[in-house]
Every structure is written in C-alpha cells, then in structure tokens.
N, C-alpha and C positions, 0 to 999 in steps of 0.2 A: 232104584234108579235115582228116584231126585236124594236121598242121603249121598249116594256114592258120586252122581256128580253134581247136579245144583246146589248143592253145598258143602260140597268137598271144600276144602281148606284150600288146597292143591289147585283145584278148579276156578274155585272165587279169584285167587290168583291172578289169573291166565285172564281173566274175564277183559282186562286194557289191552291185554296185545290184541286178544281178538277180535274187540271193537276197533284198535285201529288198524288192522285189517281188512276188515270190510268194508269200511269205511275208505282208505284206498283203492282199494279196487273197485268200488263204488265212483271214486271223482274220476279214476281214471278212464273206468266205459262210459260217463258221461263224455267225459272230454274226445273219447275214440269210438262210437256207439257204431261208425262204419267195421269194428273189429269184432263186434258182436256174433254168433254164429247167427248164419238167415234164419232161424224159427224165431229170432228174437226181433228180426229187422219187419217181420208182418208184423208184431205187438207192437213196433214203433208207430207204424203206419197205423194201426187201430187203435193204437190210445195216446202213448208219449215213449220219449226215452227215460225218463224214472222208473217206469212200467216194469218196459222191458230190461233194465239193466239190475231193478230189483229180482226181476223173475231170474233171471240169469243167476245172478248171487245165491239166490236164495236156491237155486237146485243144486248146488255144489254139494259136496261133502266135503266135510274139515281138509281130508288131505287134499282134495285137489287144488280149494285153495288157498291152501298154505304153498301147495306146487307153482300154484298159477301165478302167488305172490313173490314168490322167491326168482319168477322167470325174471317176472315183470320188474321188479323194485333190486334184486338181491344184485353186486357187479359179479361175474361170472368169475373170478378171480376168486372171490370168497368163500366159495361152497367145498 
C-alpha cells in the first residue's frame, strides 16, 4: 500500500490538487455550515464549526468529494 500509493510518482503528483480540494470545500462549509448535513449541525453545537466541517470532510471518500467538488465549484456547462 504505502509503495503503490504514498509514493507512487503518479500519486505524489495529485497530492496539490487534492489539498486544494479540501481545502475548498473546507472554506466553503465554513462559510455555509447551515448546508451541513444535521449530524453535523449537533457537533457544531457541542464544540465548533471547524469541528464539524472537518468531521464532515474527513468522512468523505475520494469520490465523493471530488463529486461534491465538481457540484459545488465545477460551471455545469463543463462536465
């Protein structure tokens, strides 16, 4: 696993888009944290929106959100 992808060539690559990635979708549930789904809206209440929007992020799977980037950021013309 870590030969074939933490340092894959291919991988190492990818490693910018993907941080700016998350990082987007990051400033953007800060900025929208009412768009968050409700499991996330009690974490807000019990600690912060950092919290809950890193929790959020961080249960994604790659594809989703690269999906959930492409709604959000991509013009619908493009795809």
């Amino acid at each position: 696993m870590f030969q074939h992808v933490y340092t894959n060539p291919a991988a190492v690559q990818e490693e910018g888009k993907a941080e700016r990635l998350v990082k987007k979708l990051y400033a953007y549930f800060i900025e929208n944290s009412s768009l968050l789904p409700e499991v996330y809206h009690d974490i807000m209440l019990e600690t912060d929106a950092d919290r809950a929007v890193c929790d959020y992020i961080s249960g994604m799977s790659d594809g989703y959100a690269v999906d959930l980037y492409t709604e959000l950021f991509v013009p619908k013309f493009w795809k």
